[in-house]
C-alpha angles and dihedrals in degrees: 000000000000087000094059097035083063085055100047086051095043086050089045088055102040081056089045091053092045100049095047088057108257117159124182114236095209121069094337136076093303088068085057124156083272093065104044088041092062092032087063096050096066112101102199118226117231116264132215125267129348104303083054097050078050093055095041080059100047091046094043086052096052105035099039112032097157095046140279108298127241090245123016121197097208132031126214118219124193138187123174136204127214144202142146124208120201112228132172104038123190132210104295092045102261120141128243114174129045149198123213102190100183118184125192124196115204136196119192099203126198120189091341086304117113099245098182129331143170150154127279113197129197135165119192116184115209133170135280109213134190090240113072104210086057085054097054092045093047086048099051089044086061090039088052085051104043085052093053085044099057092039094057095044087051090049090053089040095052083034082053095053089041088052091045085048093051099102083196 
């Protein structure tokens, strides 16, 4: 009886979501035609350094699966901000423990005119080791996930404004 009484209200509130007009942006109606069609019409511009050339990847793979197109109708440019904080010091006052915060600020362009933009945020910690080559390797590994991170939270937010554009 308690088992079927959780169904029956499962079944109440997924009714409830879909009457009151709720529509999921990854895998489901939300990523409509619409919004493949204008996600595959962003050429992305390249990006400084080699975080950047990581997140132009990231964003290339997501936006255009299928390949840049001849001639895109809108152009994504993006800048990013860096900074690392030491945390977790031991006795002689070296760092263990660190904070890459990484910012990028985006500009979806149409025609030269800024069509929508915004700011995408992520901080990934890593270790700092005794060894060096184990440092640098810790540190490029946060840099690598910060980079698919942002990618993926500027594709949802440019998914997000072609869903909103959608008249359907």
């Amino acid at each position: 009886m308690w088992c079927s009484r959780r169904v029956l209200l499962a079944a109440g509130l997924i009714a409830g979501l879909t009457g009151c007009g709720f529509r999921p942006m990854m895998g489901g109606p939300g990523d409509g035609p619409a919004v493949r069609a204008g996600l595959a019409q962003i050429a992305v511009a390249p990006i400084a350094d080699r975080m950047g050339q990581l997140l132009r990847i990231g964003l290339v793979d997501r936006l255009n699966p299928h390949g840049t197109p001849d001639k895109p109708r809108h152009r994504l440019e993006v800048t990013l901000d860096r900074r690392t904080d030491e945390q977790a010091f031991r006795t002689d006052d070296t760092a263990t423990r660190a904070r890459l915060h990484v910012t990028a600020n985006w500009a979806l362009s149409d025609d030269k005119k800024v069509v929508t933009n915004g700011q995408a945020r992520v901080v990934v910690p890593y270790d700092i080791m005794e060894a060096r080559y184990a440092t640098v390797s810790a540190q490029r590994d946060a840099e690598a996930l910060a980079a698919r991170q942002l990618a993926e939270e500027i594709r949802t937010r440019l998914a997000l404004f072609f869903e909103r554009a959608d008249p359907r």
